[in-house]
N, C-alpha and C positions, 0 to 999 in steps of 0.2 A: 835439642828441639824444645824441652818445656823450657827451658829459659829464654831463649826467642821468642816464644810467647808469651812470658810473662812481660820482659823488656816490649813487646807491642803493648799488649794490655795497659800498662803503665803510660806509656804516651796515648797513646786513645784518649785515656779514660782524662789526663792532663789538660789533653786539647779540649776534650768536653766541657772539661770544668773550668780552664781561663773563658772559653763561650759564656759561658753562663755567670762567671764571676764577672766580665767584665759590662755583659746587658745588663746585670743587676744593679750592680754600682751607676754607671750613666744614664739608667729612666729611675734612680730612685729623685726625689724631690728636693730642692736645693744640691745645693754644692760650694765648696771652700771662696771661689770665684765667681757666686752667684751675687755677691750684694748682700744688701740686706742687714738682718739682725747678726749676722756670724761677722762678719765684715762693714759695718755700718761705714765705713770712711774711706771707702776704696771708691775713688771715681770710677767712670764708665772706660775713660782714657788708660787707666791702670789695670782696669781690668781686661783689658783686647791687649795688651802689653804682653799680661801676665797669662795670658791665651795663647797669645803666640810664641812666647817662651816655651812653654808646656806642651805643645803640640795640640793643643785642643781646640782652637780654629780649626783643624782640617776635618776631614769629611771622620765618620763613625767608624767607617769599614775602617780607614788608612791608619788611624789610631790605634785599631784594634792587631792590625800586622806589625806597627811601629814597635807596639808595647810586647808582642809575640818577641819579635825578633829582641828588644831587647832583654827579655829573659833567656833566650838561647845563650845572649853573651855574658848570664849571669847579671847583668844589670837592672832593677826595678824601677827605676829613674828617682827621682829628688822629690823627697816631703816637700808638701806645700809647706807645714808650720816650720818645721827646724831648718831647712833648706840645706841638711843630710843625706847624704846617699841611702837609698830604704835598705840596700844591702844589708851595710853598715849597722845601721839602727838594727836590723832583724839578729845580724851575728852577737848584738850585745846582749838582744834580750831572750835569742832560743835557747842558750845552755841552762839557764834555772828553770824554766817550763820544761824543756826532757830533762832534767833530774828530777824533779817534781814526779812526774809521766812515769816514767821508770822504774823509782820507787816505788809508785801505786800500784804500778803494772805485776811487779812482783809480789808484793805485801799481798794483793790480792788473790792471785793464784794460788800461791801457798795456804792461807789463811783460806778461802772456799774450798779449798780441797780438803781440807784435814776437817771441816767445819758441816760440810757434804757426805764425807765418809763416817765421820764419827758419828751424825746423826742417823744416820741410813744403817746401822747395828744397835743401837739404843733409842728405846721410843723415849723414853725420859726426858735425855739428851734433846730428842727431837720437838720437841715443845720450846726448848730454848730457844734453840736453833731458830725454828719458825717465828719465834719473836721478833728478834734480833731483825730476824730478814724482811720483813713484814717491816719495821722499823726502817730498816736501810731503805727500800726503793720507795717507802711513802716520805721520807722525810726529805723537805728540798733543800739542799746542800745549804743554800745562800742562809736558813732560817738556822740552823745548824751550827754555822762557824757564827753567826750573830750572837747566839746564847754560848755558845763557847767561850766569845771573846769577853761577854759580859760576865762570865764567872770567873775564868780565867786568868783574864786578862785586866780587867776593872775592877773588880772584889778582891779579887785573891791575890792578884798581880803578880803568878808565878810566870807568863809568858808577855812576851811585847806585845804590842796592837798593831802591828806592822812590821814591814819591812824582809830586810835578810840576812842586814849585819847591824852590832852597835860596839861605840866604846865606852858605856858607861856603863858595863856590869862585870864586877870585878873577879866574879864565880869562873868564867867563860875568858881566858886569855888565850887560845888555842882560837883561830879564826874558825876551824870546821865545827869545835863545839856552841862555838856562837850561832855557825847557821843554822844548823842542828836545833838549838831552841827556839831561832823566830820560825822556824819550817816546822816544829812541830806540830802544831795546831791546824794551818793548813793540811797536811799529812792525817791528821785523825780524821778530818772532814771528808777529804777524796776518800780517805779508804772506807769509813763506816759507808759513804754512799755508794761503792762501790760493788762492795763483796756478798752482796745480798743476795741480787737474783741467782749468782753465778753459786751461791753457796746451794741453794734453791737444788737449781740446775744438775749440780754434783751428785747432791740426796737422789732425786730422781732416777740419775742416771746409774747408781750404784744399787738402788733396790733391783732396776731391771737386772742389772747383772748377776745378781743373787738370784736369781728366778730362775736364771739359765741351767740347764742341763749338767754344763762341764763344769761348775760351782757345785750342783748337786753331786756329779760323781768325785769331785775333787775331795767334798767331805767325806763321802763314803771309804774314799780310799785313805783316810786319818788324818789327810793335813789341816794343818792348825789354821788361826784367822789369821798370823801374819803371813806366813804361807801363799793363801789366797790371795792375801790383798796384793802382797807384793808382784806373784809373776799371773794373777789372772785381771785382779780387777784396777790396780793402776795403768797397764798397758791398754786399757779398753778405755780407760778414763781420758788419759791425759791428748790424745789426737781430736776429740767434738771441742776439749776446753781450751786447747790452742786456737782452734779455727773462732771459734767465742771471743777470746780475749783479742785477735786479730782486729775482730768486727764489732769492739768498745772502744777502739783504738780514738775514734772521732766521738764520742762521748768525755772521751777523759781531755782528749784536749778543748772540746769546748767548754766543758765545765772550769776550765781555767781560766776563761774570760771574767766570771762571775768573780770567782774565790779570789785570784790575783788580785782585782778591784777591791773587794775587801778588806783581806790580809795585806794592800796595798806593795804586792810583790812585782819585782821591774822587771817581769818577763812578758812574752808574748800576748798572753791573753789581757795583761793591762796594756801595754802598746795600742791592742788591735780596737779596744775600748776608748783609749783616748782618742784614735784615728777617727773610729766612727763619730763620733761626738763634734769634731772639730772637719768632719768630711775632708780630710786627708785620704783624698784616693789612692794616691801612689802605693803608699803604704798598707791600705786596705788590701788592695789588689795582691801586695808582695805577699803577705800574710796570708791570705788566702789560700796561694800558689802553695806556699814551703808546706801550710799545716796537710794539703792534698797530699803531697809529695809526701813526707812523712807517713800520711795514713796509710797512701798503696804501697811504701816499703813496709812500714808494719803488715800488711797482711799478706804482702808478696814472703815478707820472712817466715812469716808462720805457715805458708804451703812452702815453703822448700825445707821447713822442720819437719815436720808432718811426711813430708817425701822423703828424707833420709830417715827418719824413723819409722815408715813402712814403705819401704821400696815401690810397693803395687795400689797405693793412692792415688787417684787421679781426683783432680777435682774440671 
């Protein structure tokens, strides 16, 4: 039964958002086929050509079920620029944005929890702590890997200024430790801007813990601090910080639009930035759809974690 409703959920919420992704896209202002400055040399004849190719001569409603339907069959239809299947293009460029994701995903859980707990027993600590994180959610990613790249990568010249692979660095013969160093720099940026609030968040949630009764009696009865943390206050912790990291899931991957463009990384978030630029609907639209999909699986995963790790969860 909860999976039946998670699997409606999921379509709901799909249906919702191709509505909304797709009125957004066709009343924003210009478009790849509109003329103009994008297109200055496209007659009026190539363009009602190239309309009718497209299906975009017909009515708004009909478009909108044409392009439904062909996502049912897995198909996004054909970039206007590359004249690509978006599929295609999408399957090339999602595997480095979920590796990218992933790794943040984890670095940061681990890294606010130990960062949350260790401040919330030492006030010392917690002065640092509070830095850092004050640090993390004011500082905007984009300005971040800028001054990175300028020390780093310009002065110092221990990282590339792009990319994900190269052959001219003779240190790096092993392809994974090559990606390894151009994904490095990206990776400090996601994470430092990541792990802030959620460090925050942990502190918080482990002083209340401490406050509680059966933490009081736990000490009384002589057990030690690892003790506690282990069978009282990570079991309390880790079910709010799953549902949390669930609901950053569209935070991290939008943040990849920016950093990608930067770090000039060929995944997703630089695709979905050149599409917009060049009003490449097709594309837009496809990206759109997978990065939704992906978020309602991330949070559909983290309540069916969250349910095998306390049976009697409901959300």
């Amino acid at each position: 039964m909860v999976y039946l409703k998670k699997l409606t959920y999921i379509i709901s919420m799909l249906w919702l958002i191709s509505i909304i992704s797709f009125l957004a896209i066709h009343l924003a202002p210009n478009s790849f086929l509109s003329g103009g400055e994008l297109n200055p040399n496209m007659t009026q004849e190539s363009i009602a050509i190239l309309k009718g190719i497209y299906g975009l001569d017909k009515p708004l409603i009909e478009q909108y079920f044409d392009w439904v339907f062909n996502i049912l069959t897995f198909s996004f239809g054909i970039s206007f620029v590359s004249g690509k299947e978006v599929s295609l293009l999408i399957k090339d460029h999602l595997p480095i944005t979920l590796i990218l994701n992933s790794i943040t995903l984890v670095i940061v859980f681990i890294l606010s929890l130990w960062l949350g707990i260790q401040s919330a027993f030492n006030e010392s600590f917690s002065k640092k702590v509070k830095f850092l994180s004050l640090l993390s959610f004011s500082m905007p990613s984009f300005y971040l890997a800028l001054m990175l790249l300028l020390y780093f990568s310009v002065q110092l010249q221990w990282f590339p200024l792009g990319g994900i692979a190269s052959n001219t660095n003779p240190l790096f013969q092993s392809v994974y430790l090559d990606t390894a160093w151009h994904l490095f720099l990206p990776l400090v940026v996601m994470i430092f801007s990541g792990f802030g609030s959620l460090a925050m968040y942990v502190r918080s949630l482990t002083l209340e813990i401490l406050k509680s009764d059966y933490i009081f009696f736990a000490k009384a009865r002589g057990l030690g601090k690892k003790q506690i943390l282990k069978s009282m206050i990570l079991p309390n912790l880790i079910p709010p910080i799953v549902t949390i990291l669930g609901l950053s899931l569209p935070g991290l991957i939008g943040g990849s639009v920016i950093l990608e463009s930067i770090f000039s990384i060929d995944g997703m978030g630089l695709l979905f930035y050149q599409s917009a630029l060049s009003r490449d609907y097709p594309v837009i639209m496809g990206i759109l759809i997978i990065t939704a999909f992906l978020t309602l699986v991330g949070n559909i995963l983290a309540d069916l974690f969250l349910l095998i790790y306390n049976p009697f969860y409901k959300k």
